[in-house]
N, C-alpha and C positions, 0 to 999 in steps of 0.2 A: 769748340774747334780751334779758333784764334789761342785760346788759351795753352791748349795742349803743344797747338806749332811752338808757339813763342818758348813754353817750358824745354821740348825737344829741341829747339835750336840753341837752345843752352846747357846742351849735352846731359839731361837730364831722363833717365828711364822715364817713361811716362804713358799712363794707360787713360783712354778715354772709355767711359761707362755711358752707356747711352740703354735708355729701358725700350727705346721701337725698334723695331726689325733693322731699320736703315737713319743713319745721321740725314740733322736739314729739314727733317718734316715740316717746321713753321718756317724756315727760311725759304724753300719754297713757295711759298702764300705771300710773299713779303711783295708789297707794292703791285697787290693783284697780278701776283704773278710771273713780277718784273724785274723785283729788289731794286726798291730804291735804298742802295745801300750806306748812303752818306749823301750830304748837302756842302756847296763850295763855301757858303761864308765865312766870314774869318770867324775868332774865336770868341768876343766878347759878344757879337751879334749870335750865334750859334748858341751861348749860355745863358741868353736871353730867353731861350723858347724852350728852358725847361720852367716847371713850374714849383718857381723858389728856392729850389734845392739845386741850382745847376753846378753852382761855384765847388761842390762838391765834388766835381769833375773836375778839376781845372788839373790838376795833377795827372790826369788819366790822359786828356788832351794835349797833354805839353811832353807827353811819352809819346804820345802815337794820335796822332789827329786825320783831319779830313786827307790830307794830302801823303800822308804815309800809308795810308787804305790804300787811296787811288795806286801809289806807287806801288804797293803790296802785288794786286792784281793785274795790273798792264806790266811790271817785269815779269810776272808767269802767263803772257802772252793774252790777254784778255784785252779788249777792247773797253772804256766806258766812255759815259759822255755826259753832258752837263744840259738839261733841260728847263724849260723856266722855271724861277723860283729856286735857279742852282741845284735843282732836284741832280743827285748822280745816279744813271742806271748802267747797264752793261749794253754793251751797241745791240748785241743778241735779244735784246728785251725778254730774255729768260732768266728767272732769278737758278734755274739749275746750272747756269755758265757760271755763277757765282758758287753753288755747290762743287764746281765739277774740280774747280781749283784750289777750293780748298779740301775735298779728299784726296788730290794730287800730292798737295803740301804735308798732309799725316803721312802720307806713304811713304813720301821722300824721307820726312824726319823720322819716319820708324816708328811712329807713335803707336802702339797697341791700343785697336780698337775693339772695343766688347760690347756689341749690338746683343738684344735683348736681354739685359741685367737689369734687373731694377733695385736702385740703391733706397736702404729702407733705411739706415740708419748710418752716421759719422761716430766711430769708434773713439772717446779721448778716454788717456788715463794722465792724472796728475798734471791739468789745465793743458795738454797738448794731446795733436791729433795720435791716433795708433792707427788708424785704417778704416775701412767702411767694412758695412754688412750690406749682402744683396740675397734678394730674393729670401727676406727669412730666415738664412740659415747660413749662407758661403760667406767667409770671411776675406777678404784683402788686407797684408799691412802695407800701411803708408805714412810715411812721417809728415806730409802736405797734403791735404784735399784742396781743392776747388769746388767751388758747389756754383754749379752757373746749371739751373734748372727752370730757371723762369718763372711767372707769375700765375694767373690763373684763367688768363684770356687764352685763346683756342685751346679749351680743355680736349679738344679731341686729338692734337697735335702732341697731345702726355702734358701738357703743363697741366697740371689737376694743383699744384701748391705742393707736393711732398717735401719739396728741398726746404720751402720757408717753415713743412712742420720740421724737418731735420735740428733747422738753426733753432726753433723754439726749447726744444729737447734740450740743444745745447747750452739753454741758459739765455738767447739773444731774443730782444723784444722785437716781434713785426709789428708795424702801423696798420691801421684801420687800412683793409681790400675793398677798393672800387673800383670801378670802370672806367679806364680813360680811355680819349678818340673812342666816342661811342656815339649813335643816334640818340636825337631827343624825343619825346614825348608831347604833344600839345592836347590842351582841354580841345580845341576843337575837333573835330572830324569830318573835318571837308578834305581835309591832305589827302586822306583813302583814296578819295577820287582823282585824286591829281599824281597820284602814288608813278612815282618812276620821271615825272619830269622835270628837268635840272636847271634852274633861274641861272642865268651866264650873267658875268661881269657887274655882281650886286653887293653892298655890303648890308652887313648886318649890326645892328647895336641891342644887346642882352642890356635890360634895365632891373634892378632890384634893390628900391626905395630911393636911398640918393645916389647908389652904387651903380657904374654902367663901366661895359665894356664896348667898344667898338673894333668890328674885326677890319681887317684891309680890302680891297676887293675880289672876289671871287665867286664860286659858285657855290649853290645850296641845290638839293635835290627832295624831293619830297616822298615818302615812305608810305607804308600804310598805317602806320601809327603815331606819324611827325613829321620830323625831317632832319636830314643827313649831308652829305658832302663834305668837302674840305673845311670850308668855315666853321659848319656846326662842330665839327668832329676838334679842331683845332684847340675851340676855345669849352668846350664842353667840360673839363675839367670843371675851371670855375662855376659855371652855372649849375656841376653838380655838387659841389660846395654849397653853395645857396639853397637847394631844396633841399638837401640833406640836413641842414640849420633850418628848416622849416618856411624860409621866406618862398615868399611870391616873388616869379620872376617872368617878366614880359620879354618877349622878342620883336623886334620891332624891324623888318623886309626895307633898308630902299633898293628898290626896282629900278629906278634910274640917278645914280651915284655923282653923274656927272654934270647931272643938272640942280642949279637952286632952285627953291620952291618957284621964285617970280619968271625965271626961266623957261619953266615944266607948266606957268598957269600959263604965258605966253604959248608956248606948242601946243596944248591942248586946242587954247582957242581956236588957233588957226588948221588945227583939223578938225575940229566941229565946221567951222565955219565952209572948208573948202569940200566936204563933205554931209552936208544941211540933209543932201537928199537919201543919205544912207541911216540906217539906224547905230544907235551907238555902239552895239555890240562890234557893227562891221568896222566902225570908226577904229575902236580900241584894240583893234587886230595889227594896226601898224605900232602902237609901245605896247603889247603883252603876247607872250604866248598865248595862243590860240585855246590851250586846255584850260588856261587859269581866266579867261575874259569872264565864265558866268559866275564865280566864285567871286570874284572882284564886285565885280558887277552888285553882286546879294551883299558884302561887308558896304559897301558904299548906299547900300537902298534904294540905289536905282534900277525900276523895272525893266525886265530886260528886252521888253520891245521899244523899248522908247528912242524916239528917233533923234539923230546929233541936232537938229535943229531945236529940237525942243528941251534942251535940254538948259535948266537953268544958271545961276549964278552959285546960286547953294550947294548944286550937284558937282556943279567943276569944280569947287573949293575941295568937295569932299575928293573927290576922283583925283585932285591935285596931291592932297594930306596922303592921301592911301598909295599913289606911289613912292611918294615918299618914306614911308611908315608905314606897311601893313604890317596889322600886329599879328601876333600869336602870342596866345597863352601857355607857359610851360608845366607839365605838370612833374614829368619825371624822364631819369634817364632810360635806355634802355638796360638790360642786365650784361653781366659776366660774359654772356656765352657770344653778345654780341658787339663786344670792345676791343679796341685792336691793343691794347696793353693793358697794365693791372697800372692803377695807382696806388702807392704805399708798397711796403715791403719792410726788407733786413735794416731797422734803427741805422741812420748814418752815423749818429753817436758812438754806436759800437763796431762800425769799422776803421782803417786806418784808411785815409782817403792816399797817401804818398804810394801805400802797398798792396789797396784792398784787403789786407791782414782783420780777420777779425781781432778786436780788441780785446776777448773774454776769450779765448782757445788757441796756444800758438799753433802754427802748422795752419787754420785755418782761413781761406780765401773765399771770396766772392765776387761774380762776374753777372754781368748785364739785368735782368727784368725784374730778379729776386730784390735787388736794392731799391729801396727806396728815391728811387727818382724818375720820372718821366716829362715824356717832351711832347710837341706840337707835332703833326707829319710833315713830312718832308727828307725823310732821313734821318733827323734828329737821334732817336733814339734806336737804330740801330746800328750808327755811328757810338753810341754810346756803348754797346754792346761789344762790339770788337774791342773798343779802348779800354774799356775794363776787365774784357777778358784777356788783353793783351799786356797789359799793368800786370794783371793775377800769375800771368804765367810767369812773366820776369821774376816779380817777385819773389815768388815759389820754388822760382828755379837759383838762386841766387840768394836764398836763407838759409 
């Protein structure tokens, strides 16, 4: 959509093909519902939280970044706002306030819209585009495509991957399709039982051999096959990197971030102590949720009647370590169907990163999930999305 505006305000004919009934289907879904559609940080912290491949954007960024979004939407009367962690949503906290204005903006620029086409193939002859084929059989010519179709995450949304078999037809290499911002998987199965409750203001440190990652603080949520939230989801990329290379990789819970271990054995004591006549379960109800105390409780091997007074020096050491450190064991991620982006896509090699121009077909563009890049949540990468498809249309419109 970004795309199409951007090529129409540079007075250029321009048809949007869309294969669902109606534009937006996954922009809808975006930030549960919200659209978080871009983050305030500046630029170099912002190309931080792709992984590896952000600087690749730096050109898309420096065309149309976090602050020319924002501007984009609050000159066509939209409200947004800036919540922690710079997160930006629409004051509406509906991501269709965000759809609404941009079918406002096709209309305005006349964009022709053609709901239910499904594009099967990009037309070239003699290294340059001539037009798409849809549905099998109808022909379009067109001396420019865009091909902004997405990855393969909410395949129900139509991203099923056609567009990256498009680019392959055309000669261009895609990278290995995974799952990023996905849940994880642990060998244990005690999470089932704890399934749906959300650890606040904890961090996390992923260990694999002498390899570790430590996340910032935040919250983790527990599934019925592992665990989830912002943190898992953030840094999961990497940790499925590692299992995919076959390594072992431990997760390690602190529960209480803000305290050092001598700190947390001091607190301890002194709720044992001021509470001798309670059992420890009741004890350990003032530092854990209430769900997680008998699970604790069993990792540590202490019985769960066992009263705070009796509880030894050995036990507090452990009950000490454990909040600091509860482990998990990781054994895999979840799949496709259940990731909020694809990682890998369209060879950055074979794009022009100044034009989004592919490198191997003139005439040819590409915009947002198809490309091989992804990011952290937070807006990240659907800040990405606009700015590439925002780049693709200029460009397009201006070759």
């Amino acid at each position: 959509m970004m795309a199409a505006i951007r090529a129409a305000q540079l007075h250029q004919d321009t048809a949007l093909f869309e294969k669902n009934p109606t534009l937006g289907k996954k922009l809808l879904l975006s930030g549960k519902g919200r659209c978080n559609l871009t983050n305030a940080c500046d630029l170099e912290l912002f190309l931080e939280r792709f992984s590896g491949r952000g600087q690749f954007l730096r050109d898309a960024f420096q065309k149309f970044f976090n602050q020319e979004l924002i501007n984009f939407f609050e000159s066509r009367g939209l409200k947004l706002k800036t919540e922690r962690q710079l997160r930006v949503f629409p004051v509406s906290d509906r991501s269709a306030s965000i759809l609404d204005v941009l079918l406002k903006e096709l209309s305005a620029c006349k964009v022709k819209v053609i709901c239910g086409m499904d594009v099967g193939a990009v037309l070239a002859r003699d290294g340059r585009v001539a037009g798409i084929l849809c549905n099998g059989k109808e022909s379009f010519e067109a001396d420019r495509v865009i091909l902004a179709t997405g990855g393969l995450s909410y395949r129900f949304t139509g991203s099923s991957g056609e567009g990256l078999e498009i680019a392959k037809k055309l000669g261009h290499t895609v990278t290995d399709l995974t799952p990023g911002l996905v849940p994880l998987k642990t060998v244990e199965k005690y999470p089932a039982d704890l399934e749906g409750l959300t650890l606040k203001n904890i961090r996390l440190k992923f260990k694999s051999g002498a390899k570790g990652i430590v996340s910032d603080i935040g919250e983790l949520i527990f599934t019925d096959s592992g665990v989830s939230g912002p943190l898992v989801l953030s840094l999961s990329g990497q940790v499925a990197d590692w299992l995919k290379a076959g390594r072992k990789v431990l997760l390690e819970i602190d529960l209480k971030p803000a305290l050092s271990l001598e700190q947390l054995d001091e607190r301890i004591l002194k709720e044992l102590k001021s509470s001798s006549k309670k059992s420890l379960k009741n004890t350990l109800k003032t530092l854990l949720p209430l769900r997680l105390v008998n699970a604790f409780l069993n990792m540590a091997k202490i019985p769960a009647g066992r009263m705070s007074s009796g509880v030894t020096q050995g036990e507090r050491l452990r009950l000490v370590s454990l909040l600091k450190a509860m482990p998990l064991r990781l054994s895999a991620t979840l799949g496709m169907e259940e990731a909020m982006v694809t990682r890998g896509g369209v060879s950055l090699k074979q794009i022009n990163p100044r034009t989004m121009e592919s490198r191997l077909v003139k005439g040819l563009y590409f915009a947002g999930e198809m490309i091989d890049v992804d990011a952290d949540t937070g807006g990240f990468n659907l800040q990405a999305a606009f700015s590439t498809g925002y780049l693709a249309g200029e460009s397009a419109a201006l070759d």
